[in-house]
C-alpha positions as CSV (number, residue, x, y, z in Angstrom):
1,X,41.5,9.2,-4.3
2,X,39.7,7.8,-1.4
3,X,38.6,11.5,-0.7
4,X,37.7,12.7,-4.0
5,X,35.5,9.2,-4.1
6,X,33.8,10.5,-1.2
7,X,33.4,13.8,-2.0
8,X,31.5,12.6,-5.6
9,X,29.5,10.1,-3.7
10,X,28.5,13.4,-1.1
11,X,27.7,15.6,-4.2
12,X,25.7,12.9,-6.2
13,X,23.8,12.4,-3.0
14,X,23.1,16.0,-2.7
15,X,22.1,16.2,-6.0
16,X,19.7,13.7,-5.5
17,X,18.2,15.2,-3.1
18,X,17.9,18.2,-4.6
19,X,14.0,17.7,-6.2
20,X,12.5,17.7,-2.3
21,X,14.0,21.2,-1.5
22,X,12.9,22.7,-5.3
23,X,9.7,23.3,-4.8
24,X,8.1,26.5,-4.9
25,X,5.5,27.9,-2.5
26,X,3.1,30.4,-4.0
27,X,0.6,30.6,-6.6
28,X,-2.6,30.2,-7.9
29,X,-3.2,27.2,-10.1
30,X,-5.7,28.1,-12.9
31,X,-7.7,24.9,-14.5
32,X,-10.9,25.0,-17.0
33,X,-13.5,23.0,-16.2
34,X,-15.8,21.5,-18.4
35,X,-19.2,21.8,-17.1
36,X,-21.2,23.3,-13.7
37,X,-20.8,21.0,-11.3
38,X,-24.5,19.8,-9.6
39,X,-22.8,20.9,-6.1
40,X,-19.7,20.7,-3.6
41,X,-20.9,17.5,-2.2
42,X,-18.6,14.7,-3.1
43,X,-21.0,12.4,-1.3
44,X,-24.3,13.4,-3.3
45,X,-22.8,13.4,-6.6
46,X,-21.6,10.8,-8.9
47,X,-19.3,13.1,-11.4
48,X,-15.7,14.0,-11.8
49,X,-16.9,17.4,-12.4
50,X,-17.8,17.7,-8.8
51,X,-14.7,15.4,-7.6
52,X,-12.1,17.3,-9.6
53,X,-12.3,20.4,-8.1
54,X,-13.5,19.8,-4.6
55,X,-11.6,16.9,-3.6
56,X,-8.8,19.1,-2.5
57,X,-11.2,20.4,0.0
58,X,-11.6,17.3,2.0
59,X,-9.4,14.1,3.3
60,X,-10.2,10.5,3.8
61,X,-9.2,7.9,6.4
62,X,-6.9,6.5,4.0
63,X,-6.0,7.7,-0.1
64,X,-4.1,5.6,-2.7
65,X,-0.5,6.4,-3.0
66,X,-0.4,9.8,-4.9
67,X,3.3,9.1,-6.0
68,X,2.0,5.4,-7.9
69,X,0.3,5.0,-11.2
70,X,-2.0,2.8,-10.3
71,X,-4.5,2.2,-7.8
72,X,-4.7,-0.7,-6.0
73,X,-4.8,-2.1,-2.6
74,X,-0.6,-2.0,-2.2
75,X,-0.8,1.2,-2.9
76,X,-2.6,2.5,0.0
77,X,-1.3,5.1,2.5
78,X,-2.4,6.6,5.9
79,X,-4.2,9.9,5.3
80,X,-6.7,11.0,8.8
81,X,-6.0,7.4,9.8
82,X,-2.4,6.8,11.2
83,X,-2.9,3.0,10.6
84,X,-5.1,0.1,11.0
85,X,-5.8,-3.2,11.7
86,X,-8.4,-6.2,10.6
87,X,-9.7,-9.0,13.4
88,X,-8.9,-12.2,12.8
89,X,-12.4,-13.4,10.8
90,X,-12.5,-10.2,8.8
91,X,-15.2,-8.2,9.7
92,X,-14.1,-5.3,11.8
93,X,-11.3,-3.3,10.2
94,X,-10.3,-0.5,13.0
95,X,-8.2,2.6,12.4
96,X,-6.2,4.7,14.9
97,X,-7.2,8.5,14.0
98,X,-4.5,10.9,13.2
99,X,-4.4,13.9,16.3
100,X,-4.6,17.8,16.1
101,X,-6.4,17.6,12.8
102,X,-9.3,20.5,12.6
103,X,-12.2,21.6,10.5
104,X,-11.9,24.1,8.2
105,X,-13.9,26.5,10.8
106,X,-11.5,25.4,13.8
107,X,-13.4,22.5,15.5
108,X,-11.6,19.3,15.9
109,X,-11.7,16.1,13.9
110,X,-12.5,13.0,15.9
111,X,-13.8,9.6,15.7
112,X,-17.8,10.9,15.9
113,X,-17.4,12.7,12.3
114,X,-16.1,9.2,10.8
115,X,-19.3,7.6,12.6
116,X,-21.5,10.3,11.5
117,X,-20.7,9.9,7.9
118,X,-21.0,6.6,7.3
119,X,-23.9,6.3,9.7
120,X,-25.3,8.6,6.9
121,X,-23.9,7.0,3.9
122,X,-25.3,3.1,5.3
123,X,-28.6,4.0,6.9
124,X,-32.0,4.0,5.6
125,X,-32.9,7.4,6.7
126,X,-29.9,9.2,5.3
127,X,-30.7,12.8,5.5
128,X,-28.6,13.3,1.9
129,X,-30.7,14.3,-1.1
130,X,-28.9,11.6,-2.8
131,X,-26.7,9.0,-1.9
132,X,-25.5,7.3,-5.3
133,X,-22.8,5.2,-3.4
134,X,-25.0,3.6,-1.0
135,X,-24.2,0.1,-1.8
136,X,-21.4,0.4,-1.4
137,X,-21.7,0.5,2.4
138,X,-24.3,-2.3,2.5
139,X,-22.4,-4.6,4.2
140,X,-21.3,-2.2,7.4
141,X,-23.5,-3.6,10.3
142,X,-22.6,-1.0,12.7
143,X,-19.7,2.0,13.2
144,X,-18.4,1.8,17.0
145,X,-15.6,4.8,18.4
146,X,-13.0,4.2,21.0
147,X,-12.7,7.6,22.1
148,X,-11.8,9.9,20.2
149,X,-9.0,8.8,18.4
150,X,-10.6,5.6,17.2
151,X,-13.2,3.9,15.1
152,X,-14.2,0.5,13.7
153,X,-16.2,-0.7,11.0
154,X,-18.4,-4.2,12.0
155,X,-19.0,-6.2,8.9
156,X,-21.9,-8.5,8.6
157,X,-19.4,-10.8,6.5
158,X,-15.7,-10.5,5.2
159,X,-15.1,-7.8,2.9
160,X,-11.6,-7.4,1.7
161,X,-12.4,-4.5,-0.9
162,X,-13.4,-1.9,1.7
163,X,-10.3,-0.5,2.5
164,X,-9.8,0.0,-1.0
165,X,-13.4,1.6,-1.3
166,X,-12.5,3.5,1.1
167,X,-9.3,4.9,-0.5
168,X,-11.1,6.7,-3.2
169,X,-11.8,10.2,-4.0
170,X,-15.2,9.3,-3.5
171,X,-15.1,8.7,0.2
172,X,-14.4,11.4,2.3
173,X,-15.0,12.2,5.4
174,X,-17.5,15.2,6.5
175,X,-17.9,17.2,9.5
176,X,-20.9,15.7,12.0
177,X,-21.6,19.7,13.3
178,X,-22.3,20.7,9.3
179,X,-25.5,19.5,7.5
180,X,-25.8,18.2,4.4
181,X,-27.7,20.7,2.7
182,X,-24.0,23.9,3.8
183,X,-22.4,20.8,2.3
184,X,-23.8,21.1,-1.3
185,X,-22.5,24.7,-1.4
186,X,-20.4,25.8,1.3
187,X,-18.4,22.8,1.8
188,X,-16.4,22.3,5.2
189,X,-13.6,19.6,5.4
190,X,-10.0,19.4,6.8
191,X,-8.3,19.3,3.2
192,X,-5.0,21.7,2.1
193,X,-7.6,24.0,1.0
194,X,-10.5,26.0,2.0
195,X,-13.5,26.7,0.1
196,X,-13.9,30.1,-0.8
197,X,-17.5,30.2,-3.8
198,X,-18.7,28.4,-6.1
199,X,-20.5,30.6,-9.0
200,X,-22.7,28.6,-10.9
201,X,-21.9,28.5,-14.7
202,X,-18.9,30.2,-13.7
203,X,-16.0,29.3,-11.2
204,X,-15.1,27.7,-8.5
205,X,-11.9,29.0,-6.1
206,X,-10.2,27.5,-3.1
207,X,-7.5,28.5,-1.2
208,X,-4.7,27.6,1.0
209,X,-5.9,25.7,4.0
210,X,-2.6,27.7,6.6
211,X,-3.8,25.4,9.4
212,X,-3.6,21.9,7.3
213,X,-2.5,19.0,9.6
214,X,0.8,17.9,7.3
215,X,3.8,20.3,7.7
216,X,4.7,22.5,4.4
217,X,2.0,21.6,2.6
218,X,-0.3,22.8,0.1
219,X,2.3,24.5,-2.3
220,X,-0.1,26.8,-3.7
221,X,-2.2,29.7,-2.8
222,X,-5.2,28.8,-4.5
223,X,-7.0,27.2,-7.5
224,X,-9.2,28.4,-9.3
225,X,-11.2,26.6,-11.9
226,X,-13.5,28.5,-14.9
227,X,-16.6,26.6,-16.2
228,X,-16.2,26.7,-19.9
229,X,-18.5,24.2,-21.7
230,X,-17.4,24.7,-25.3
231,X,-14.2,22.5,-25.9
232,X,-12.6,24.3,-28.9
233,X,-13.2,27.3,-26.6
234,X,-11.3,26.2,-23.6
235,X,-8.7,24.1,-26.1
236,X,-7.6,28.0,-27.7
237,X,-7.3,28.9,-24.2
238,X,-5.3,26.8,-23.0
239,X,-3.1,27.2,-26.1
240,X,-3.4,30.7,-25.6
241,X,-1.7,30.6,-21.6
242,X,-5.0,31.7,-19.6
243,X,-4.9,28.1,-18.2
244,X,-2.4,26.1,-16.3
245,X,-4.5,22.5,-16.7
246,X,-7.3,21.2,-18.7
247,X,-9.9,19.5,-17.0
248,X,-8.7,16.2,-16.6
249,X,-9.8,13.4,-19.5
250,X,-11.8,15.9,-21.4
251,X,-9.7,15.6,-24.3
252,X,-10.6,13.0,-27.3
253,X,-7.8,12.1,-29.6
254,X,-8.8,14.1,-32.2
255,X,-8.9,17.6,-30.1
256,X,-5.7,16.2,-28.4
257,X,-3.9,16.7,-31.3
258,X,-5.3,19.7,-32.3
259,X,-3.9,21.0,-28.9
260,X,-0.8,20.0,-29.1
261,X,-0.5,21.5,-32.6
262,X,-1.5,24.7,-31.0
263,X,0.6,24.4,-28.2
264,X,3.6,22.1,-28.9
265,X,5.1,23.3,-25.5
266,X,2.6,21.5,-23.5
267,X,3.0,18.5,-21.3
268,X,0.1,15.6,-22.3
269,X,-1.0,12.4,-21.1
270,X,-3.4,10.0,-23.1
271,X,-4.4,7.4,-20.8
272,X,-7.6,5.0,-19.9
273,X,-10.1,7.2,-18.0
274,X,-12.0,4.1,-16.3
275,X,-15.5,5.7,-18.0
276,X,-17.2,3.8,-20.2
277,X,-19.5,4.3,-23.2
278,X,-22.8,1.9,-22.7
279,X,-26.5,1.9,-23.7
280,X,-29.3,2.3,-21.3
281,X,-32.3,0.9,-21.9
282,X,-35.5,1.5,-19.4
283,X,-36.7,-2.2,-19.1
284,X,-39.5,-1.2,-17.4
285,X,-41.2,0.8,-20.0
286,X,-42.8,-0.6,-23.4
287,X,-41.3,-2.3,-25.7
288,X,-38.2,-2.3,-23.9
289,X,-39.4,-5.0,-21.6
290,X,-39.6,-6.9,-24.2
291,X,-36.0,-8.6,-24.0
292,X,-35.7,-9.5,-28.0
293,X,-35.9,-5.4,-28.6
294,X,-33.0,-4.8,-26.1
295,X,-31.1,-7.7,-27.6
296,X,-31.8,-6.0,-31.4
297,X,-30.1,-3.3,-30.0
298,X,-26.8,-4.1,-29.0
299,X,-26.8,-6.6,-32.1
300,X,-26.4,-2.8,-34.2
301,X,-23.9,-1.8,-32.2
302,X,-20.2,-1.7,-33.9
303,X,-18.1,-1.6,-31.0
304,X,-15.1,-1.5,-33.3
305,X,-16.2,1.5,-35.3
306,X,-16.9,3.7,-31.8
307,X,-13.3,3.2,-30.7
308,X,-11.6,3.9,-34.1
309,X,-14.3,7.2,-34.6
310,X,-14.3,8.5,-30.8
311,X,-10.7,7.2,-29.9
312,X,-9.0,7.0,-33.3
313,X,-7.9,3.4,-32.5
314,X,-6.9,3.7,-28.6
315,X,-10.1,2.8,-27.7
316,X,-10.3,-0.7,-25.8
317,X,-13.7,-3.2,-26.3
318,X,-14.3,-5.1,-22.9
319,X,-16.7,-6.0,-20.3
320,X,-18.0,-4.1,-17.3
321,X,-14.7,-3.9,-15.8
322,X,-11.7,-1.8,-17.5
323,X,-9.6,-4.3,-19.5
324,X,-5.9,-4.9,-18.9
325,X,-3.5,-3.9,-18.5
326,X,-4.3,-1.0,-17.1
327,X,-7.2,-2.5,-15.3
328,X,-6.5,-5.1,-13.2
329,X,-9.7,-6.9,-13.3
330,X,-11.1,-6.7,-16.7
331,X,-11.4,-9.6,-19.2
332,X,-8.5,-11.0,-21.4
333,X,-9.0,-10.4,-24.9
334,X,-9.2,-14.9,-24.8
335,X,-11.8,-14.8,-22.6
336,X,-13.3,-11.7,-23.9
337,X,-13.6,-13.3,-27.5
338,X,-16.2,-16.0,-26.0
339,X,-18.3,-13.5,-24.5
340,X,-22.0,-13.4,-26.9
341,X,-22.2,-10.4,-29.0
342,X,-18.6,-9.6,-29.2
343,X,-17.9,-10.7,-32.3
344,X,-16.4,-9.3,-35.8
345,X,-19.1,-9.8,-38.2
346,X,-20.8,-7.1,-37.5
347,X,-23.2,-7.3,-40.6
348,X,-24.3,-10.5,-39.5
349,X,-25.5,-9.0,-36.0
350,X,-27.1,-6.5,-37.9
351,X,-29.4,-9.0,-40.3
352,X,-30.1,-10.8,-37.0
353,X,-31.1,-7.6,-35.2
354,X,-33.4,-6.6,-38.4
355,X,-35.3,-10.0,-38.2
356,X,-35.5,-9.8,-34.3
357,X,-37.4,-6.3,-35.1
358,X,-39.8,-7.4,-37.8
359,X,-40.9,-10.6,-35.6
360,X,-41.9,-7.8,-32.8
361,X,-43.3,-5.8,-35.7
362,X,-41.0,-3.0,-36.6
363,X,-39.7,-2.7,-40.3
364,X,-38.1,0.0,-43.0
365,X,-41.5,1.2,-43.4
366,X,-42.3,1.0,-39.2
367,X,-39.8,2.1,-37.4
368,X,-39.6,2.3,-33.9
369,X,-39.1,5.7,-32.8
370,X,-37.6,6.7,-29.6
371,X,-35.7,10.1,-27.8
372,X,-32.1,9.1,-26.8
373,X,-31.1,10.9,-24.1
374,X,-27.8,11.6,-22.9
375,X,-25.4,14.6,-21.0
376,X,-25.0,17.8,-22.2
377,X,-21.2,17.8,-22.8
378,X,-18.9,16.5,-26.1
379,X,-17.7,13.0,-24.2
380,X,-21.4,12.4,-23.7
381,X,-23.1,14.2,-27.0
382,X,-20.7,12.8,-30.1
383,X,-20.7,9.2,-28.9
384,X,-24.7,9.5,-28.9
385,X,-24.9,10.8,-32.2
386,X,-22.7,7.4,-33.5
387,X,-25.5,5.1,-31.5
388,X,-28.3,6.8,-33.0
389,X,-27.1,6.4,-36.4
390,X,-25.9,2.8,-35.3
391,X,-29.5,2.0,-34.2
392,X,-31.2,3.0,-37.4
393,X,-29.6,-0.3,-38.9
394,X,-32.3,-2.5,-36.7
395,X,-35.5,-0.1,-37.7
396,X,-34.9,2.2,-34.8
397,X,-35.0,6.1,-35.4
398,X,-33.4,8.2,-32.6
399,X,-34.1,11.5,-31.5
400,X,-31.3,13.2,-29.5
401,X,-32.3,14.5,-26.1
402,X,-28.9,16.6,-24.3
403,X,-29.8,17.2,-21.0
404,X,-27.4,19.2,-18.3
405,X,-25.6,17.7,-15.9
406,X,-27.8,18.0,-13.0
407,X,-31.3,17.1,-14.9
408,X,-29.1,14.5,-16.4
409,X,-28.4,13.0,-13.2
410,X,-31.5,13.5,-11.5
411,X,-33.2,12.1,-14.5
412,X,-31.5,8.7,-14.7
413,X,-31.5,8.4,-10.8
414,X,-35.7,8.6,-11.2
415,X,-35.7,6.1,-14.2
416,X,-37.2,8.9,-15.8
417,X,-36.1,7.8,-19.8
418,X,-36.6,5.3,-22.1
419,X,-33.0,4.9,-24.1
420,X,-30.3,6.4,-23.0
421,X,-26.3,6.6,-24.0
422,X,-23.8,7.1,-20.9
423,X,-20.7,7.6,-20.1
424,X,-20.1,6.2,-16.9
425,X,-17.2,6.5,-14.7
426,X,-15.9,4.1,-12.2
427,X,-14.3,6.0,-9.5
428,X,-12.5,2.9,-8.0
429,X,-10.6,-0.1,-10.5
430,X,-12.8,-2.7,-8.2
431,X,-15.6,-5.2,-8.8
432,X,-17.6,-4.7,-5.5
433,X,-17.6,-1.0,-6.7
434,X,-18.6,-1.6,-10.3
435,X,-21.2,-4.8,-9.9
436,X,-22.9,-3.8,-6.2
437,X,-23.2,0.5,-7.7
438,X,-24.2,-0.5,-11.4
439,X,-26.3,-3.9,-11.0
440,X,-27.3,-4.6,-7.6
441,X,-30.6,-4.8,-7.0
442,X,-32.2,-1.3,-5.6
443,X,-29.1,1.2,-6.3
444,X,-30.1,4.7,-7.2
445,X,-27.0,4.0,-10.1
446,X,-28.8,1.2,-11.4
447,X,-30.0,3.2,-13.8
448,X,-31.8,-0.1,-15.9
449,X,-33.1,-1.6,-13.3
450,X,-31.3,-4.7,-14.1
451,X,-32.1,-7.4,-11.4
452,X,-31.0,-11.2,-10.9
453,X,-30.9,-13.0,-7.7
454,X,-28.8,-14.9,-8.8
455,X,-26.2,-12.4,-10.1
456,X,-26.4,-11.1,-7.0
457,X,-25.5,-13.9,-5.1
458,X,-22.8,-14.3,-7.3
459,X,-21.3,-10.3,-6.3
460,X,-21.2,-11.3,-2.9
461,X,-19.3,-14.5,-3.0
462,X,-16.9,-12.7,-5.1
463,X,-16.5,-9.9,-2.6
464,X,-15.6,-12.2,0.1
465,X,-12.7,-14.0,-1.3
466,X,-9.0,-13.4,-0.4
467,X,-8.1,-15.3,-3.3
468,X,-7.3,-12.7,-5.6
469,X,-6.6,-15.1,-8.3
470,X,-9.7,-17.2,-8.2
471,X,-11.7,-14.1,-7.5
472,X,-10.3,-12.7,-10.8
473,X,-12.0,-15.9,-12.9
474,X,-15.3,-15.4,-10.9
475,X,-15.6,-11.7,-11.8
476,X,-14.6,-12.5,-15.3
477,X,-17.6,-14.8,-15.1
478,X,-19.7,-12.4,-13.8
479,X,-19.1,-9.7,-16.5
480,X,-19.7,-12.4,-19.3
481,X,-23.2,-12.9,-17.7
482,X,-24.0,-9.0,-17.3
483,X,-22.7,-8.8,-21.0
484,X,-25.0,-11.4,-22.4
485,X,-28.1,-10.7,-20.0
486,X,-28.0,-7.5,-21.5
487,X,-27.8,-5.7,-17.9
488,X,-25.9,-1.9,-19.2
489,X,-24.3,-3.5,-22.7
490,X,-20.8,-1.6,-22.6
491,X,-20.2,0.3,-25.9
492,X,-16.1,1.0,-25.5
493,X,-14.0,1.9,-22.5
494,X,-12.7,5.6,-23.5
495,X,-9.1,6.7,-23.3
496,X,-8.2,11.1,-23.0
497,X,-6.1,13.2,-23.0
498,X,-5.1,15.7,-20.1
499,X,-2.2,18.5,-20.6
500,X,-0.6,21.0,-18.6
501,X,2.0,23.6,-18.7
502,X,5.7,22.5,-17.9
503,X,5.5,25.2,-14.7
504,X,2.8,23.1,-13.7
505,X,5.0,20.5,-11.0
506,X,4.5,17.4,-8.7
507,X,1.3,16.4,-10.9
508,X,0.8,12.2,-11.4
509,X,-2.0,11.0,-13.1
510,X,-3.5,7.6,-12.7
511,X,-3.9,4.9,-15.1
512,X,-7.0,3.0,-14.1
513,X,-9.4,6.3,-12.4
514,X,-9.7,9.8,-13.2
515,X,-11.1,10.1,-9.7
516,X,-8.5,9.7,-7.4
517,X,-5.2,12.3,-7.5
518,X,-6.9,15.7,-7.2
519,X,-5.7,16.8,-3.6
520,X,-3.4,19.2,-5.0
521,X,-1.3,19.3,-2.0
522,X,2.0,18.3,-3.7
523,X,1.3,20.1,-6.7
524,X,3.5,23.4,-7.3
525,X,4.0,25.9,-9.8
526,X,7.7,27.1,-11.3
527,X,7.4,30.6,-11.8
């Protein structure tokens, strides 16, 4: 008995293990991709359309846990960094650098790149075209190496979020002996694959990096990724086996189950895509600087009907930050409900935002006209068309302005529009990321030029606290202010759908980022 007991326990511990040996090496991974991305360069852009299919191409001092669901700062891992340490008062955070890790053209990785690219990201005279993330490095005082195996950050004051900032997709590091302009579009990293082209309104391809610093990793041989902006297109497809994945979150409720009507075989995931619906409004350019016409705005906005129309009821209202519990800093629905402009009579927002208008002079018979601009791309384009027709119920006639990705971009970075409906994504579930990118004073994503000392002041005692629970009532705070000030009034916080083939193996999607799971190295294909 005693040996039958132990040979069960041997064969149910071999079968255990099994799922570590199954995996197949071999491959190419075939996605569609929604739009052209504006380039290569993670650092420049500010899109999941150029994260998605180049993150794979790169690595970062440290990543969130691909194996968890969500992100968060216990769920960090080493990635170029082997581990790291904080001084006693919280300003220098120093990593030991991982060894015999090289560029994708053979030099070696040291401390120096990690200096060189935040030395770019934090300084003035960055010599990157754009630098969307800038603030979020505006507290680094100074990058110092220790050799070459290395490096430590110097804080001008405590900062516990940067380790977690620095986990993102969104924060790779680049090669010092490669500019910034070979960057945009012949990328060099020390990822588990190399970049091969980029064909613009086309493809993308990269392939298997056979030097890549971890052992038996990637899985795959390549990936290749086809630019296909018409979603019923790519959706029949998909259905019709060309495609392994869909882009990821590209898929509304309504097309997600007309895809899995087509394709009943395929494996899907509707989760919270930490983007955001909200209205821009240039407060710099008449009559928007007139605060009562931004406020008769958001009073015609039915928050209610965008997330039952656009998300067919999975759609979540909140703040700034992306609610619970999911997100882990977003408002409760208690708090949420005190927040101005939040309730349920919508009608009675609507008769307050018709009288605002005919005090400033607009009426039935005088409506203000304006060009709404937005992205080129369905996420972007139907939830425009629901504001414009929302905005007609204060006197305000909308024209619709779809602009591509990169003019769309550029646009916004330059101020260059008056009203505006976005769908911005939040590559990291954190408030130093959302509040210092979004509303600090003098960040090229500031898009509305929203502005208060005071606010401000407010960010950075939050983003020194260790106390995660009394930091979470300050940031609630803080997003009840932004709300009611009016700074980028949030529309809806947008849940899709992404869906792959059951061959398609060892692929984990996050809960509270789209941004943040697209190294592809543990991914492998059953056939």
């Amino acid at each position: 008995m005693r040996g039958l007991v132990a040979a069960m326990a041997t064969a149910l511990l071999v079968a255990a293990s099994l799922p570590a040996f199954a995996q197949k090496t071999g491959g190419t991974l075939r996605v569609f991709h929604r739009d052209n991305p504006p380039s290569a360069s993670i650092h420049e852009e500010a899109t999941i359309s150029t994260v998605m299919p180049f993150m794979s191409v790169y690595n970062n001092l440290v990543v969130f846990d691909p194996a968890t669901r969500q992100n968060s700062p216990d769920h960090i891992v080493p990635d170029l960094a082997t581990e790291w340490t904080w001084d006693t008062d919280g300003t220098a955070l120093t990593f030991k650098l991982r060894d015999g890790v090289k560029w994708h053209d053979g030099k070696p990785f040291t401390s120096a790149d990690v200096k060189c690219t935040w030395d770019m990201l934090a300084s003035p005279e960055s010599k990157l075209r754009k630098n969307p993330r800038k603030s979020w490095w505006a507290n680094i005082n100074e990058i110092t190496t220790n050799g070459d195996r290395e490096v430590t950050f110097h804080l001008a004051r405590p900062q516990p979020s940067l380790l977690t900032m620095l986990a993102g997709g969104m924060s790779p590091v680049y090669p010092c002996h490669v500019s910034p302009a070979q960057m945009r579009t012949k990328p060099i990293g020390t990822g588990p694959f190399k970049f091969v082209e980029l064909r613009q309104n086309e493809s993308m391809k990269v392939v298997r990096n056979p030097d890549y610093w971890k052992p038996g990793r990637p899985y795959l041989d390549a990936i290749e990724f086809a630019i296909i902006p018409n979603r019923a297109t790519s959706v029949l497809a998909f259905a019709a086996g060309k495609f392994d994945l869909t882009f990821t979150g590209d898929l509304a409720p309504p097309q997600l189950k007309d895809l899995e009507a087509q394709a009943p075989w395929a494996i899907c995931e509707l989760l919270p895509t930490n983007t955001q619906a909200n209205l821009l409004v240039n407060r710099d350019k008449p009559p928007f600087d007139d605060a009562r016409v931004r406020k008769a705005m958001v009073l015609a906005i039915d928050r209610k009907a965008f997330a039952d129309i656009i998300g067919q009821g999975n759609n979540r209202i909140g703040g700034s930050m992306l609610p619970p519990p999911e997100g882990r800093w977003g408002m409760p629905q208690e708090f949420l409900a005190t927040v101005a402009g939040y309730g349920a009579d919508v009608e009675k927002s609507r008769e307050e935002g018709r009288a605002i208008m005919r005090e400033v002079g607009y009426g039935a018979d005088k409506p203000l006209r304006i060009r709404l601009s937005t992205r080129n791309i369905p996420a972007y384009r139907d939830q425009a068309v629901i504001l414009i027709d929302h905005l007609k119920q204060v006197y305000i006639e909308g024209e619709l302005e779809a602009l591509d990705t990169a003019v769309w971009y550029n646009r916004m970075a330059r101020k260059d529009y008056t009203v505006g409906l976005n769908v911005q994504g939040v590559g990291i579930d954190d408030p130093d990321v959302m509040f210092y990118e979004t509303f600090g004073c003098g960040s090229e994503r500031n898009y509305t030029n929203y502005c208060n000392p005071e606010t401000q002041k407010l960010f950075d005692q939050q983003s020194r606290m260790p106390d995660t629970e009394a930091r979470h009532k300050l940031v609630w705070e803080i997003d009840k202010k932004l709300q009611e000030d009016g700074a980028r009034p949030v529309i809806q916080h947008n849940w899709a759908g992404t869906c792959w083939r059951p061959e398609l193996k060892g692929l984990n999607l996050a809960v509270n980022s789209i941004y943040n799971h697209w190294r592809f190295e543990d991914v492998w294909l059953d056939r």
